[in-house]
C-alpha positions in Angstrom: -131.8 122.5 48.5 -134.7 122.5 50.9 -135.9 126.3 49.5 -135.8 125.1 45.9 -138.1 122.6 46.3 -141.0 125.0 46.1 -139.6 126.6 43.4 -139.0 123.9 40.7 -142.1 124.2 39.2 -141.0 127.8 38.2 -138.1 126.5 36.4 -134.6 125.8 36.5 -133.7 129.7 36.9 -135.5 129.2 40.3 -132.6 126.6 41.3 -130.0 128.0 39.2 -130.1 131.4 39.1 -129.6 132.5 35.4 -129.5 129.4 33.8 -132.9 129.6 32.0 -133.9 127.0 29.1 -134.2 129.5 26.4 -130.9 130.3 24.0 -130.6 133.8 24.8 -131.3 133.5 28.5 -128.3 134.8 30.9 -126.3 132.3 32.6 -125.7 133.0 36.1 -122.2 133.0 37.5 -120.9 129.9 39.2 -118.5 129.8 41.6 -115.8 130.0 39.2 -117.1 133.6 38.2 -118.8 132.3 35.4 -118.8 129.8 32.2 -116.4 128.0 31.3 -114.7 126.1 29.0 -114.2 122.5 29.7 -112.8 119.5 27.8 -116.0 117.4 26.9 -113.9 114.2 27.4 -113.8 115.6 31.2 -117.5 115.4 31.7 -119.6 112.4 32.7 -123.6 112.0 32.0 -125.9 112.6 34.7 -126.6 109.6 36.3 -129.9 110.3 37.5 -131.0 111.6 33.5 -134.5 110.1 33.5 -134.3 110.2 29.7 -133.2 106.7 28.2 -133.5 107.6 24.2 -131.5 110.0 22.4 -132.7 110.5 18.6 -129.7 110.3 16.3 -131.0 112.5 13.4 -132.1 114.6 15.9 -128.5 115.1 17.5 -127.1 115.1 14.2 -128.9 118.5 13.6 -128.1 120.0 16.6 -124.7 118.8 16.1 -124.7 121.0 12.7 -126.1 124.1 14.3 -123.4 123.8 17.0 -120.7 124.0 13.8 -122.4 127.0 12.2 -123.4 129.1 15.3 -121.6 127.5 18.4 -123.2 126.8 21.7 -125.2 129.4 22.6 -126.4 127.9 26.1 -123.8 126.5 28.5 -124.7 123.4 30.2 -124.7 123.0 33.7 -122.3 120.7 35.6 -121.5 119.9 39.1 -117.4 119.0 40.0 -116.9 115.4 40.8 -113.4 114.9 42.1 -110.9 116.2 39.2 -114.1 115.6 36.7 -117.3 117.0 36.0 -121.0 115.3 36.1 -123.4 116.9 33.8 -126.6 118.0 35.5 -128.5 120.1 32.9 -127.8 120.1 29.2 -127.1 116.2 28.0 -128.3 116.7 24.2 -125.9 119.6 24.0 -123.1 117.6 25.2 -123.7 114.7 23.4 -124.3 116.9 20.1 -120.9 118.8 20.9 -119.3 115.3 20.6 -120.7 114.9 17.3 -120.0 117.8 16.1 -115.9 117.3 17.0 -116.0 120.2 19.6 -113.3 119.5 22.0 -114.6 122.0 24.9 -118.2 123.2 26.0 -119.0 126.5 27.8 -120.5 124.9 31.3 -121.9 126.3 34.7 -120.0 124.7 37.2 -122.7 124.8 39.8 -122.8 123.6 44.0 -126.1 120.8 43.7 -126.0 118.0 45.5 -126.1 114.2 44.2 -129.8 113.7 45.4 -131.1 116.7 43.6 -129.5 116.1 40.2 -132.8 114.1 39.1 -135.0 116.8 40.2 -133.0 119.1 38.1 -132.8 116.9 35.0 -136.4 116.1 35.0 -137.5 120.1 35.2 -134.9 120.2 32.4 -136.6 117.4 30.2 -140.3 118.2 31.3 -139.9 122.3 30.0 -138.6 120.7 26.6 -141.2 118.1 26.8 -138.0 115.5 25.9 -139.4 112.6 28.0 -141.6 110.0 26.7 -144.6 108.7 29.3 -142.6 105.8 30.5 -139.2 108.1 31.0 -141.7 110.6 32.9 -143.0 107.9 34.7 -139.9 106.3 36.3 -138.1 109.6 37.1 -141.5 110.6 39.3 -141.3 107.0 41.0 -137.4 107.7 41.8 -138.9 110.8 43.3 -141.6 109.4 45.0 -138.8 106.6 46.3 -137.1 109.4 47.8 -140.0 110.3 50.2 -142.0 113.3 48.0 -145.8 112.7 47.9 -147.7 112.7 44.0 -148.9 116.3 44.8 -145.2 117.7 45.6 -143.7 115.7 42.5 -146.5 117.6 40.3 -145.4 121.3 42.2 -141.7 120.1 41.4 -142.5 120.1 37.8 -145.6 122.5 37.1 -148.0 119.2 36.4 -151.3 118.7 38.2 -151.3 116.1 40.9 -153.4 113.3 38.3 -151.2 113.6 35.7 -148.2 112.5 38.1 -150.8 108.9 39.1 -151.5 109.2 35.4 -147.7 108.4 34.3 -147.3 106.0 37.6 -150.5 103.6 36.6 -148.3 103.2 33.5 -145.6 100.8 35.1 -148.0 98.6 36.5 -148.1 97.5 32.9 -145.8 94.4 31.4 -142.1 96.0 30.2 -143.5 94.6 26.6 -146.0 96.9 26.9 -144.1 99.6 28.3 -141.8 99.5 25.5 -144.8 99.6 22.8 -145.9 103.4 24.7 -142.1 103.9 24.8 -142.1 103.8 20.9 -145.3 105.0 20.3 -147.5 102.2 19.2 -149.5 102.9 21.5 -150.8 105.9 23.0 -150.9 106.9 27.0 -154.9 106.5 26.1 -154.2 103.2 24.9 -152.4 102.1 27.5 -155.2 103.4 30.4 -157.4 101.1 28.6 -155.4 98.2 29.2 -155.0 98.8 32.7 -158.8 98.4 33.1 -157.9 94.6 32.3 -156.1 92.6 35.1 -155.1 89.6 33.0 -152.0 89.9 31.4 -153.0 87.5 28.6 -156.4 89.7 28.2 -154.3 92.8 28.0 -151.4 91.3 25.4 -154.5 90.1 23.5 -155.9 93.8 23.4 -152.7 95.4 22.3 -152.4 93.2 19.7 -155.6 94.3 18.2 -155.2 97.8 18.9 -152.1 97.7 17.0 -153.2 95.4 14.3 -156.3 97.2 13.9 -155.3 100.6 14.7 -158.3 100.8 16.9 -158.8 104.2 18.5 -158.3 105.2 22.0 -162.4 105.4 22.5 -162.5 101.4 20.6 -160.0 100.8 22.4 -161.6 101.4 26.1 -165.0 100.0 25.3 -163.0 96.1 24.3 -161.6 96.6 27.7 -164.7 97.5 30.0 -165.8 94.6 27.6 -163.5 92.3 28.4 -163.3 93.5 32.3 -166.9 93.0 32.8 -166.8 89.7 30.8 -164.1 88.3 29.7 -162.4 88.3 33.2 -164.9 87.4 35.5 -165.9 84.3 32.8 -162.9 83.3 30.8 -163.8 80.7 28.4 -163.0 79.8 25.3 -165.0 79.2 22.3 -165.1 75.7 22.1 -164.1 74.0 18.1 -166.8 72.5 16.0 -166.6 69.0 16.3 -166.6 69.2 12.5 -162.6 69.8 11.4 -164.1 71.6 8.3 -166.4 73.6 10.4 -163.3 74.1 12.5 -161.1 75.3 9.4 -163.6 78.1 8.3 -163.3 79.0 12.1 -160.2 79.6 11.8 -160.1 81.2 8.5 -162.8 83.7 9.5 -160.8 85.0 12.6 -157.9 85.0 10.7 -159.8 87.8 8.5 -161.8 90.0 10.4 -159.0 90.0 13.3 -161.3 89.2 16.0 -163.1 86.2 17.9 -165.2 84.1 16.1 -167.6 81.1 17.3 -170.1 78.6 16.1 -172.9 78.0 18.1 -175.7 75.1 18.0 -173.9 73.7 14.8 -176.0 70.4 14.4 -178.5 69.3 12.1 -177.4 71.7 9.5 -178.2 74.6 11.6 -176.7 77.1 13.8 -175.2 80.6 14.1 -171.5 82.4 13.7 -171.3 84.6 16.2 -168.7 87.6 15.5 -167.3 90.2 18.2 -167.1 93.9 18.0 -166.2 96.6 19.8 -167.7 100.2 19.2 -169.5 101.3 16.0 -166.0 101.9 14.4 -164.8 97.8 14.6 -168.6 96.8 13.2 -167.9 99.8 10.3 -164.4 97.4 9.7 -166.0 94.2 9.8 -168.9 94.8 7.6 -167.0 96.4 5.1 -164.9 93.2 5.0 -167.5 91.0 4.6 -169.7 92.9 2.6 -166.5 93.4 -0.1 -166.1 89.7 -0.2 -169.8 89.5 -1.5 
């Protein structure tokens, strides 16, 4: 598949001739003269199917198209022995299932096992069907395979950055990959936590972007904070020796969801010092305390 390669970022018509990713596009003939119809229980997932999440509401409603109007796009498989291995077209397999259908019209197409990712992903990235961390591991699998950051981003029509973009995000904890995987936080959320080397720093971070719903721009200015401070100095704020003193502490962090300290608490004097970050988090916090007075 050494001329494809060029082509991918064209689409899968420049792989497989024909088999576009629009309904009404033509579907090329395979080397059984055409589609056909195969049993669905005689077709195995693609193995190398970057995407990991399949929305069930989402299948359900494909599933009740496929009753009203049919399939109106084969799928594309490759023969695997006396079965078939699905290379392009897994919703619509999946959503055939659900909807009871006992064949699917499929492409039986000659591609080879080490370019059924390549395939998949073009498949997933035209429908924009892959979340950042889904993106991300199928373009390290590529880049395991020996292709460079610029060819992964010619494969599939992205600029060369976007391809680091996604990578930078698996340098992050699996926790936190799950929370971009889900959407709690956004590829812009994530990027600011990569500024922050400290795994504690950047669990700490999250947790107030997500209990704060700080934006992406907050967001990045607590982590060039915390980079430039935090990490180089790491202390913590040491308790008033007074428990009571030490309770209100407590209390107040508790309530404007960020650090709190006392400083020079003797002799009845002394100052609370309260964090920010950006002119949005000192909008929050002075509302908060301004509402309590």
């Amino acid at each position: 598949m050494t001329k494809g390669r060029s082509a991918l970022g064209r689409g899968l018509g420049a792989l497989i001739p024909g088999a576009g990713t629009g309904a009404s596009s033509p579907v090329a003939a395979s080397s059984t003269g055409g589609p056909a119809e195969i049993e669905v229980e005689r077709i195995d997932p693609n193995p190398e199917q970057p995407r990991r999440t399949f929305d069930a509401e989402q299948l359900e409603r494909l599933a009740d198209s496929i009753r009203r109007h049919g399939i109106l796009q084969p799928v594309v498989v490759r023969a695997a022995g006396d079965r078939y291995e699905l290379v392009v077209g897994e919703r619509r397999w999946r959503a055939a299932q659900v909807a009871g259908r006992k064949t699917i019209p499929a492409v039986i197409a000659e591609i080879a096992p080490k370019d059924r990712l390549e395939l998949a992903l073009v498949e997933n990235v035209q429908r924009h069907d892959l979340n950042p961390i889904e993106l991300a591991l199928a373009f390290r699998a590529l880049a395991e395979g020996g292709a460079t950051q610029e060819e992964i981003g010619e494969r599939v029509a992205l600029d060369r950055s976007t391809v680091a973009n996604h990578l930078r995000l698996l340098e992050l904890g699996r926790d936190l990959q799950g929370d971009v995987e889900h959407g709690r936080l956004s590829v812009g959320h994530a990027k600011a936590l990569l500024q922050i080397q400290s795994p504690e720093h950047r669990r700490q971070l999250r947790d107030r972007i997500v209990a704060q719903q700080l934006s992406v721009r907050a967001a990045e200015e607590a982590a060039r904070n915390l980079a430039s401070t935090g990490e180089r100095k790491p202390r913590a704020a040491p308790s008033p020796a007074d428990p009571n003193l030490g309770h209100l502490v407590d209390a107040l962090r508790e309530r404007l969801k960020t650090r709190v300290r006392v400083a020079g608490a003797s002799g009845g004097r002394g100052q609370i010092e309260i964090e920010f970050y950006g002119e949005g988090e000192l909008d929050r916090i002075s509302r908060i305390i301004l509402e309590g007075m």
